[in-house]
KEKE-3310 file (N, C-alpha, C; in steps of 0.2 Angstrom, whole numbers, plus 5000, padded with zeros to 4 digits):
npx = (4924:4918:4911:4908:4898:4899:4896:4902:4919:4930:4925:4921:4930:4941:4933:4932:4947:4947:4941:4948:4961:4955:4949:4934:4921:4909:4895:4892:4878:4867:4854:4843:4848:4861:4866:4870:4883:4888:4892:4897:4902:4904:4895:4891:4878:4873:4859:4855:4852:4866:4867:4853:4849:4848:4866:4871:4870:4873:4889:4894:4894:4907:4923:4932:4927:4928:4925:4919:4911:4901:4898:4901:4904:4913:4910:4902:4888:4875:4876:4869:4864:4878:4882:4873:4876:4892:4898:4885:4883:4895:4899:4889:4893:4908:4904:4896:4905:4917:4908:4904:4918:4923:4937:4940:4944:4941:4940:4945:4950:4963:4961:4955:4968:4984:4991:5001:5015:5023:5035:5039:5028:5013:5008:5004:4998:4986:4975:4967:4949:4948:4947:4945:4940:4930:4912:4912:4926:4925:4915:4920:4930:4924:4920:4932:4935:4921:4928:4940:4935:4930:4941:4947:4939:4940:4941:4945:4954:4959:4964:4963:4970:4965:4972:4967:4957:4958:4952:4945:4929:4920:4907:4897:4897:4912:4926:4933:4924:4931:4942:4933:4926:4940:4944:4936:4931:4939:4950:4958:4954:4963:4963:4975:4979:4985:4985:4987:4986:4979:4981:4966:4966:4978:4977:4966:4972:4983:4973:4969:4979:4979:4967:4973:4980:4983:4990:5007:5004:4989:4985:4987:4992:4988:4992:4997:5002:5012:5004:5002:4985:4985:4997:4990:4978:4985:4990:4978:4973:4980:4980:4969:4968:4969:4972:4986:4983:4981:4975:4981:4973:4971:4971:4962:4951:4947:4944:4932:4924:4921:4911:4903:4895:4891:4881:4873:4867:4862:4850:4845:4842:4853:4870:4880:4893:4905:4908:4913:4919:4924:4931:4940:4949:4955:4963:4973:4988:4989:4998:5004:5014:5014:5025:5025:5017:5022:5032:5028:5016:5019:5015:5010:5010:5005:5010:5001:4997:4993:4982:4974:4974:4967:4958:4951:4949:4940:4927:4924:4920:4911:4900:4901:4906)
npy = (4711:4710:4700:4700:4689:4677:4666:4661:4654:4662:4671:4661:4654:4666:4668:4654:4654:4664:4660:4648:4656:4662:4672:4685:4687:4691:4685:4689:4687:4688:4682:4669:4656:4653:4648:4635:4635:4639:4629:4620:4631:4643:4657:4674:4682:4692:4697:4704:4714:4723:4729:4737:4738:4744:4747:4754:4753:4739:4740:4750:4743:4737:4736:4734:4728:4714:4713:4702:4696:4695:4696:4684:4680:4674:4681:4690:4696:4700:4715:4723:4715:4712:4723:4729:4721:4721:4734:4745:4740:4740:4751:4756:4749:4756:4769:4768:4762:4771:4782:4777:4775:4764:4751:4747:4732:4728:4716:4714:4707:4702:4704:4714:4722:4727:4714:4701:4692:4673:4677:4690:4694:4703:4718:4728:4736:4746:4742:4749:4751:4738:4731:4715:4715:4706:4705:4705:4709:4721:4728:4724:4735:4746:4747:4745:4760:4765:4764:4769:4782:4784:4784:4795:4802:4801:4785:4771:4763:4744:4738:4722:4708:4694:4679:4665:4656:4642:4630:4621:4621:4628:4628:4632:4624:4636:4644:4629:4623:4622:4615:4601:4599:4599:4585:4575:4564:4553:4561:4576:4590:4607:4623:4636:4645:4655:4654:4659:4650:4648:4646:4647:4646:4652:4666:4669:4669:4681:4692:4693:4695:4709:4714:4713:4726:4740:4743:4745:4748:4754:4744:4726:4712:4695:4683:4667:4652:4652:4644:4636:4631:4617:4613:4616:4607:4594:4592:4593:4580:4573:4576:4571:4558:4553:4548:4558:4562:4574:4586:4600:4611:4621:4638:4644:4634:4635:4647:4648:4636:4647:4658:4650:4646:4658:4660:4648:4655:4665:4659:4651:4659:4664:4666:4653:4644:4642:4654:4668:4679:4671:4662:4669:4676:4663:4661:4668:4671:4674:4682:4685:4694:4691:4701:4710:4710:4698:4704:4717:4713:4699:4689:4670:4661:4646:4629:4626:4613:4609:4615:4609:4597:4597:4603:4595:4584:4588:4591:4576:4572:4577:4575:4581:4573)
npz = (4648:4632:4619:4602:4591:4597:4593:4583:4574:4577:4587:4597:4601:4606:4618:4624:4627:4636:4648:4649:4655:4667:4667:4665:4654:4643:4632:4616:4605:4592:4589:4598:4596:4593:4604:4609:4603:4614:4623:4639:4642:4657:4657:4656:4645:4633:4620:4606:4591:4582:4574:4575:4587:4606:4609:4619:4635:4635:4632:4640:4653:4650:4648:4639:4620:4610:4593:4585:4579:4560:4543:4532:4516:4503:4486:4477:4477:4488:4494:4502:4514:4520:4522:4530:4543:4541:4540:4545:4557:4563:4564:4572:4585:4585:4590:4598:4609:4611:4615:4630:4634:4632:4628:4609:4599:4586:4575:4557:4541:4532:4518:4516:4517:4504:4496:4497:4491:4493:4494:4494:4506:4509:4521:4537:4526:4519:4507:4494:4486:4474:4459:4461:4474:4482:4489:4504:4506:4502:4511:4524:4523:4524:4535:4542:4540:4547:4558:4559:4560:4571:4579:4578:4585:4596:4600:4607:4600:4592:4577:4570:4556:4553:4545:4536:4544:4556:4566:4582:4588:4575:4573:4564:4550:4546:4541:4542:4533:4520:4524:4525:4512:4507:4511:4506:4497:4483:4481:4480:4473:4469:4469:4459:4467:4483:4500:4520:4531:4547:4565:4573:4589:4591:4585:4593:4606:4605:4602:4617:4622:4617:4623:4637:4636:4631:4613:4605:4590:4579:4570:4566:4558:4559:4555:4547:4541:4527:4512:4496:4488:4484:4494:4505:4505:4505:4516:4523:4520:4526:4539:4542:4540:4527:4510:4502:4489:4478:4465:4456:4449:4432:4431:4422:4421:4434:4435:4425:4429:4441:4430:4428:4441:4444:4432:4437:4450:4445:4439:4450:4461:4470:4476:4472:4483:4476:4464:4452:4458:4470:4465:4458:4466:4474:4462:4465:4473:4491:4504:4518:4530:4549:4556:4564:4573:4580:4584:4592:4602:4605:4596:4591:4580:4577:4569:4554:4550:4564:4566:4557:4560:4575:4570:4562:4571:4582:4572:4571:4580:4582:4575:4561:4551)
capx = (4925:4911:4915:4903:4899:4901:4894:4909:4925:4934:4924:4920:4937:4940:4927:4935:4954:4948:4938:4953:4964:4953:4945:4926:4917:4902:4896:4884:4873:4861:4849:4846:4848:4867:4868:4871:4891:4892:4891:4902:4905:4899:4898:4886:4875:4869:4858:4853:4856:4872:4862:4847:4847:4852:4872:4874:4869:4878:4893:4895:4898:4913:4932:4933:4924:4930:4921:4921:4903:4902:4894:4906:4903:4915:4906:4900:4882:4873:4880:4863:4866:4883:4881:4869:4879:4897:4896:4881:4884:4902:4899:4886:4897:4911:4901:4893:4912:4918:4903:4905:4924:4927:4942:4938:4946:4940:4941:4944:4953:4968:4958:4955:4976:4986:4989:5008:5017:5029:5044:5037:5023:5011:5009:4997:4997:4978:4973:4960:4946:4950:4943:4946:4938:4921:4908:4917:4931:4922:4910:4925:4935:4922:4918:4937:4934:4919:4931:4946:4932:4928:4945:4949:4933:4943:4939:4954:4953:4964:4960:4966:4969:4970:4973:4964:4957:4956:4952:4940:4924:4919:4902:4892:4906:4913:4932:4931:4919:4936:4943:4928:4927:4945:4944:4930:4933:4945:4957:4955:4954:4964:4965:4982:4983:4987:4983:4991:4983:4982:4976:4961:4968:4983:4973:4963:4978:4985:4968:4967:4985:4978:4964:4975:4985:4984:4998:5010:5001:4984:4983:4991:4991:4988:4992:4998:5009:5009:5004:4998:4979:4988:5000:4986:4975:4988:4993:4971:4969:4985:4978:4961:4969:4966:4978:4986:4978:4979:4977:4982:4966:4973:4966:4957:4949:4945:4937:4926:4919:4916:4908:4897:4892:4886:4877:4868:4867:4856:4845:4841:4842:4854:4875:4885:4900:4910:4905:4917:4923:4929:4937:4947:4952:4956:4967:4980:4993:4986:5002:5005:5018:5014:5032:5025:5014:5025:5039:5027:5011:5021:5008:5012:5007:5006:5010:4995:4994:4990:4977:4970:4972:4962:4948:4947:4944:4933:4922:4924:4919:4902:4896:4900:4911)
capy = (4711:4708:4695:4699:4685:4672:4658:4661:4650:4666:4673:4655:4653:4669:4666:4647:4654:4671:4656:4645:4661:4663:4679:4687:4688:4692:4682:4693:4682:4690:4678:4663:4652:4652:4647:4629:4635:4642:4623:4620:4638:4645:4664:4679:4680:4696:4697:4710:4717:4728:4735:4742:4737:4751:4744:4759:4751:4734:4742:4753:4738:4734:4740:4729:4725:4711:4713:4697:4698:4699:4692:4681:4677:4676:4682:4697:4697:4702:4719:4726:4710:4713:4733:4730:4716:4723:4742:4750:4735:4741:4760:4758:4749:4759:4776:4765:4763:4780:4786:4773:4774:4757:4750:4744:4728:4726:4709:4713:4703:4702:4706:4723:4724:4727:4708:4700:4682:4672:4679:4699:4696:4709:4719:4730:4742:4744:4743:4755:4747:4736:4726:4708:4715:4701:4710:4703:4713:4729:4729:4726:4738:4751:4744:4748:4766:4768:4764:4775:4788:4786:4783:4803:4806:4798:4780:4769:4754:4743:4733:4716:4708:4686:4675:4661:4651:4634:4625:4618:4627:4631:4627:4633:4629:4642:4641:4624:4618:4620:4607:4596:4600:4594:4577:4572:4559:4551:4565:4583:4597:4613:4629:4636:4651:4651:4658:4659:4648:4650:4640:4654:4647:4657:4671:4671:4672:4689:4695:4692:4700:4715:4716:4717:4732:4746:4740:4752:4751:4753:4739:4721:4705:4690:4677:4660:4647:4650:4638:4637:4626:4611:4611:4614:4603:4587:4593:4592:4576:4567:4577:4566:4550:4551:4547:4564:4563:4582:4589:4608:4613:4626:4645:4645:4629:4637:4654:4643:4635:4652:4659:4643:4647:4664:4657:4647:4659:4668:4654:4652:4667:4662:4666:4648:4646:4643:4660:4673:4682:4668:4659:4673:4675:4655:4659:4673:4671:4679:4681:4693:4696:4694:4703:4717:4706:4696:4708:4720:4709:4691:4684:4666:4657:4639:4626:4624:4606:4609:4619:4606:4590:4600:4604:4587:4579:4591:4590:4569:4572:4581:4573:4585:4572)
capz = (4641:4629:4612:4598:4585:4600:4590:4576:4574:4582:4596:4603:4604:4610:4625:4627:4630:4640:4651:4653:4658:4672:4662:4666:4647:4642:4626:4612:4602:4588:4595:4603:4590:4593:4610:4608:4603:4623:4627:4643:4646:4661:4658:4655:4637:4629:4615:4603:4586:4583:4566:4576:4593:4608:4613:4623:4642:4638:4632:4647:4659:4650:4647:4632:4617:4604:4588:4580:4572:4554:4538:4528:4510:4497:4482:4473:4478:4495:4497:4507:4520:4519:4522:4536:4546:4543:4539:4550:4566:4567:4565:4579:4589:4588:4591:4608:4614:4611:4622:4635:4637:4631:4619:4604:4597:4578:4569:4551:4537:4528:4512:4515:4514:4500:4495:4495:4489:4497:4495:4495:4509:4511:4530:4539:4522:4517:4501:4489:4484:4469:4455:4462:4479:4483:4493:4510:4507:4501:4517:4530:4522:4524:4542:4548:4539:4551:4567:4559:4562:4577:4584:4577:4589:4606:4603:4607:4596:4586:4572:4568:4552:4554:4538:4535:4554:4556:4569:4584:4589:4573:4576:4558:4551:4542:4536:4540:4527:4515:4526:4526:4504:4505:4512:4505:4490:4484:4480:4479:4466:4473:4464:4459:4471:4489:4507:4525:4536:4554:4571:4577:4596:4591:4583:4601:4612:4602:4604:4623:4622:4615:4628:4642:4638:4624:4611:4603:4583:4577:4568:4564:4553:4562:4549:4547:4536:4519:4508:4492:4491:4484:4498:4510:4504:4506:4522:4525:4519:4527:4544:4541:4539:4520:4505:4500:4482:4475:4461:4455:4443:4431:4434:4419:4423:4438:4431:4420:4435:4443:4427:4429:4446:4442:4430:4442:4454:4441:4437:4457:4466:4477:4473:4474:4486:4469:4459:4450:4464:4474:4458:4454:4474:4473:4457:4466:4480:4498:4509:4523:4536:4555:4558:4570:4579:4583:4588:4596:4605:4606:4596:4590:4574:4576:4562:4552:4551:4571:4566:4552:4564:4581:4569:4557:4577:4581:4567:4568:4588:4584:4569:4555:4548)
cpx = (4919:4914:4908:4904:4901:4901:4898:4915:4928:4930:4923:4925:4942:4939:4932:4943:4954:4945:4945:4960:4961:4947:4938:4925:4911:4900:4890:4882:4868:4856:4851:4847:4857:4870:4871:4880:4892:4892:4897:4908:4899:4900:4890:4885:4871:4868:4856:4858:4860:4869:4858:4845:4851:4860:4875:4876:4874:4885:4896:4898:4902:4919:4931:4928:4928:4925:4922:4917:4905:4900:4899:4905:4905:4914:4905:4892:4881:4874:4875:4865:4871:4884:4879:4874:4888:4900:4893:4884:4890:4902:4896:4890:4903:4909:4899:4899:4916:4915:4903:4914:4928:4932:4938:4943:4942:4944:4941:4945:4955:4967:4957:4963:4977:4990:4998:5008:5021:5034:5042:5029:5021:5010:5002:4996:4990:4979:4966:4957:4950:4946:4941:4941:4928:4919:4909:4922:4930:4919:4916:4931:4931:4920:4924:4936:4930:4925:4937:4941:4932:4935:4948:4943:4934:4941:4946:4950:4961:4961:4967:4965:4970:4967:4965:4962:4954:4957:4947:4935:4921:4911:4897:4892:4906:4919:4932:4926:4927:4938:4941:4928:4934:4949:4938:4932:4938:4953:4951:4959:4958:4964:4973:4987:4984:4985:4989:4987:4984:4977:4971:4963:4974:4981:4970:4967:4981:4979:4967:4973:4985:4974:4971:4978:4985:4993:5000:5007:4995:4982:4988:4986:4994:4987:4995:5004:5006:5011:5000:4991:4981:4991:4995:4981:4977:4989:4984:4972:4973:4982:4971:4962:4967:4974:4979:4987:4977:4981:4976:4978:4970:4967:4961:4953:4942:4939:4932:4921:4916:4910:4899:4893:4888:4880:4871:4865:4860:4849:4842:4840:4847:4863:4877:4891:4905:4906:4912:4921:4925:4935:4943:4953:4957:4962:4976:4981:4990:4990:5001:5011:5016:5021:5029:5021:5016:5031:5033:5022:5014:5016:5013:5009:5009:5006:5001:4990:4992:4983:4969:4969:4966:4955:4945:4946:4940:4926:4919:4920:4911:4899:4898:4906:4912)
cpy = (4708:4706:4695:4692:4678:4666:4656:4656:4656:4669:4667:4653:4658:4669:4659:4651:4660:4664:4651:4650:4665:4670:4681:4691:4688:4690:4686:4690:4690:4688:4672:4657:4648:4649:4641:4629:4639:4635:4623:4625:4641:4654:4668:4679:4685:4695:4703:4711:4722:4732:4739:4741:4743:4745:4748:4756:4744:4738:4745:4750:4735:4739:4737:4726:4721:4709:4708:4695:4700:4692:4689:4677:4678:4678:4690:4699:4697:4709:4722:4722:4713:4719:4733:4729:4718:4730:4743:4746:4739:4748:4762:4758:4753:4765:4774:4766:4767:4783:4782:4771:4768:4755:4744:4737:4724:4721:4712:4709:4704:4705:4713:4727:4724:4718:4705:4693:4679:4675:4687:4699:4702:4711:4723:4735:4740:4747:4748:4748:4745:4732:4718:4710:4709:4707:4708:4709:4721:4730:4730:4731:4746:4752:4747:4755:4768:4769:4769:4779:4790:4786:4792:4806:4805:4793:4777:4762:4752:4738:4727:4711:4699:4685:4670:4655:4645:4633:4624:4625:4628:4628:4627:4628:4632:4640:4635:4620:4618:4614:4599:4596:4595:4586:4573:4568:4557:4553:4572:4588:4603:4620:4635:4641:4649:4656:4657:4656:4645:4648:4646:4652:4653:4665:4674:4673:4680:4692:4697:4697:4706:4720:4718:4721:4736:4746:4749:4754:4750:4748:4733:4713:4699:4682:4671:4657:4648:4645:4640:4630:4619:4610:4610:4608:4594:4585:4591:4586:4572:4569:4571:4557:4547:4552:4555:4566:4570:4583:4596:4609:4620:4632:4644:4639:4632:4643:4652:4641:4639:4657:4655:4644:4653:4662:4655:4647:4663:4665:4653:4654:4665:4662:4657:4652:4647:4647:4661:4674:4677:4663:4662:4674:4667:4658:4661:4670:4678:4679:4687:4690:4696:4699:4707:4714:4701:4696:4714:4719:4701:4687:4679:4662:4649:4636:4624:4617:4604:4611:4614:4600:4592:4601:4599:4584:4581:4590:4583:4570:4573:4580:4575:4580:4565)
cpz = (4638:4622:4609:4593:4589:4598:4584:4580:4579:4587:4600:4605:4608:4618:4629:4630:4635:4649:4653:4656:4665:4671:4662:4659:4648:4634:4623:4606:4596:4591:4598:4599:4590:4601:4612:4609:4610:4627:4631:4646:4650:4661:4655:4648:4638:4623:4612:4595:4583:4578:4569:4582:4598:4613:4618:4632:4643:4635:4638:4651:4653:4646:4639:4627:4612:4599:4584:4574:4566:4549:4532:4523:4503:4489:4480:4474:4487:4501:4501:4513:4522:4524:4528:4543:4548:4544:4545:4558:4568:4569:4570:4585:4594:4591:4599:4611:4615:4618:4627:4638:4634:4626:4616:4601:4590:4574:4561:4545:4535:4522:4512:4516:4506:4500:4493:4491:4494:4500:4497:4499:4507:4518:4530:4533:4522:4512:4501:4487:4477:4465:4456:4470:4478:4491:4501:4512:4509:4506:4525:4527:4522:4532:4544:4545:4545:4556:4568:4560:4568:4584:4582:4579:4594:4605:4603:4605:4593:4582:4569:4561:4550:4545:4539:4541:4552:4563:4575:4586:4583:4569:4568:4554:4546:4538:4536:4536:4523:4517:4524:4516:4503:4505:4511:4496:4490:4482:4480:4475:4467:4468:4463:4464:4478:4492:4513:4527:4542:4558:4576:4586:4596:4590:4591:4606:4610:4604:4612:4623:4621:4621:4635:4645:4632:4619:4605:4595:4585:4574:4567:4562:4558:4559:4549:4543:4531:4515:4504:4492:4490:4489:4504:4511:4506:4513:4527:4526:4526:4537:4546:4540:4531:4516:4503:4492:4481:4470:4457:4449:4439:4431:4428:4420:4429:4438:4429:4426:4436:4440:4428:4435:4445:4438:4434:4446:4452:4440:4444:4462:4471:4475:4477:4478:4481:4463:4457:4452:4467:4469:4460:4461:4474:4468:4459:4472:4485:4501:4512:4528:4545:4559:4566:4576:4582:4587:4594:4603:4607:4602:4589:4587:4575:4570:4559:4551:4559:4569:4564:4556:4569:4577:4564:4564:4580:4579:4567:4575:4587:4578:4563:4549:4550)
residu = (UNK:UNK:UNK:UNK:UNK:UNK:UNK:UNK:UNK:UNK:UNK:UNK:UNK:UNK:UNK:UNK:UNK:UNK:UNK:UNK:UNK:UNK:UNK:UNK:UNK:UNK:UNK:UNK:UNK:UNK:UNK:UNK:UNK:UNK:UNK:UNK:UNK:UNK:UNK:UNK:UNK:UNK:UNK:UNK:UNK:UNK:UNK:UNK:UNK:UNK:UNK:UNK:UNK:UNK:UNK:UNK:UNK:UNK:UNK:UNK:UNK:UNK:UNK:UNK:UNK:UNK:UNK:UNK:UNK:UNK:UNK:UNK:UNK:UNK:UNK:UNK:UNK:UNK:UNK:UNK:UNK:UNK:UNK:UNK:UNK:UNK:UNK:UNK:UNK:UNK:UNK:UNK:UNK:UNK:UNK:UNK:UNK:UNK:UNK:UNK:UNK:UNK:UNK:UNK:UNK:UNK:UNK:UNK:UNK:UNK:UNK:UNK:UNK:UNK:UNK:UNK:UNK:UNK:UNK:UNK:UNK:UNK:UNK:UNK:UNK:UNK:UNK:UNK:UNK:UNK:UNK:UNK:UNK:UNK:UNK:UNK:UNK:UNK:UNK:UNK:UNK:UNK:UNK:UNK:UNK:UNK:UNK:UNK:UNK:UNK:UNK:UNK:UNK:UNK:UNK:UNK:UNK:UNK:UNK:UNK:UNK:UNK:UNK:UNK:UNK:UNK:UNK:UNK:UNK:UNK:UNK:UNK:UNK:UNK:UNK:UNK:UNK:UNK:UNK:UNK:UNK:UNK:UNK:UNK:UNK:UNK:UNK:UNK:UNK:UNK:UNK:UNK:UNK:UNK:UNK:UNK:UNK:UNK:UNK:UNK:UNK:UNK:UNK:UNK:UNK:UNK:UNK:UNK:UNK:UNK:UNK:UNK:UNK:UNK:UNK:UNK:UNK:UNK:UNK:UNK:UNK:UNK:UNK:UNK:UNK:UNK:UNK:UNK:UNK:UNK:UNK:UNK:UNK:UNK:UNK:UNK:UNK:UNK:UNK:UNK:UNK:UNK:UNK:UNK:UNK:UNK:UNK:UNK:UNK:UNK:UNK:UNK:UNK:UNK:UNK:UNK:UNK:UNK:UNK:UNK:UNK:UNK:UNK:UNK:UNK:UNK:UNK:UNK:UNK:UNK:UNK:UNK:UNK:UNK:UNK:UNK:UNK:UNK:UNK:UNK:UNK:UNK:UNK:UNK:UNK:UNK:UNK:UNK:UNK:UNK:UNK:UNK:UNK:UNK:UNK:UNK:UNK:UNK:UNK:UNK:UNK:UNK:UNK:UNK:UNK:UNK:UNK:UNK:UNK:UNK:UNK:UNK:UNK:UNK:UNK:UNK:UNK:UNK:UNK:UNK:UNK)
# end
């Protein structure tokens, strides 16, 4: 099995639980730059770039690829990165594992679904591009298009779709900066809409679940607890040993910021984390359904506040915090 994206919250976690199941991986790095997040695994490390590099000869030695690689940045700018990094990398990939026989296992995100609430989750349906879509969404939603290609050329893949992942390993870090934003001061700001969020070890074990047998769909939602960001946020702090001080920013409040940050963005070349597009994201309810994944894969969502403890002492353990 080969884990792209190894120095990501989800393939290093991947890697760690195929590694404590006894399981022979091979970890694929960009470069070496990322090699740090293999600390305390003993296992094989390929490098190379998936946009321009030839994936044919490492692909071959293996049955399995897990795609986790990908460029994650809520926003409306950076679509050529973007394009490069989540588009052309996956469309090589999968075309390499087609001609080498291998199944595919594409990481994608919930976002490229049609979008539920509480009470009227959303499930594996995919959405049409849309006006609220950030250049995230748009890239991995043209990314699972390649792989639908090439599984109507013989490749056998399935594409997985997790919420919101928290928890140790997450090396950059990535979703956990929210965390780290949320217990930071003496109270925290939330924005009025919500997410599902989910323990990436759970996320990892379905995964591994998928490599060792060809499951009956092509794709599923592998989501979390919902909660809206207020409720998350209290549930952060009180994990961090902090007062659970929250308070719910009204959406226009929140727009306003994002408009702000464009602004900003404009003035120094560079999009802020807090732009437009992730506002407006912030403002709506993001829920989903694991029903099928849980009835056809056994795959098992852990409570969240698990998720947010294991990577507030994480985080506390390795400095970020």
């Amino acid at each position: 099995m080969i884990v792209t994206g190894a120095a990501g919250l989800l393939g290093n976690t991947v890697l760690r639980a195929a590694a404590a199941r006894g399981l022979s991986a091979t970890a694929w790095l960009r470069g070496r730059a990322g090699e740090a997040a293999l600390a305390g695994l003993d296992l094989p490390v390929a490098h190379g770039d998936l946009a321009t590099d030839s994936l044919e000869k490492i692909v071959e030695k293996a049955g399995i690829v897990v795609h986790c690689a990908a460029r994650v940045a809520i926003g409306s700018t950076g679509g050529e990165a973007s394009r490069r990094d989540n588009v052309v990398a996956t469309q090589r990939l999968a075309s390499a594992c087609r001609a080498a026989g291998a199944r595919l296992i594409h990481v994608s995100t919930v976002d490229t679904l049609a979008w539920g609430t509480r009470k009227e989750p959303g499930d594996e349906t995919p959405a049409a591009p849309h006006p609220r879509d950030t250049t995230y969404a748009a890239t991995k939603r043209l990314a699972e298009a390649a792989v639908l290609a090439e599984m109507e050329r013989g490749l056998a893949a399935t594409i997985v779709h997790p919420g919101f992942l928290l928890g140790p390993w997450d090396w950059k870090p990535s979703s956990g900066r929210l965390l780290l934003a949320a217990v930071r001061g003496p109270f925290a700001l939330a924005p009025p809409g919500g997410n599902d969020f989910c323990h990436a070890g759970a996320v990892a074990e379905a995964i591994l679940s998928l490599a060792a047998a060809p499951p009956p769909s092509p794709r599923y939602v592998l989501s979390g607890e919902a909660l809206t960001y207020a409720e998350a946020f209290r549930l952060m702090r009180r994990a961090a040993g902090r007062a659970s001080r929250v308070v719910e920013a009204p959406a226009a409040l929140v727009r306003a910021a994002g408009r702000a940050g464009d602004l900003w963005g404009r003035i120094a070349g560079r999009e802020p984390e807090l732009n437009g597009a992730a506002a407006e994201v912030a403002c709506m309810p993001h829920h989903f359904s694991s029903a099928l994944a849980i009835r056809e894969i056994g795959y098992r969502p852990r409570p969240a506040v698990e998720a947010m403890r294991e990577a507030w002492t994480w985080f506390v353990e390795r400095g970020y915090a």
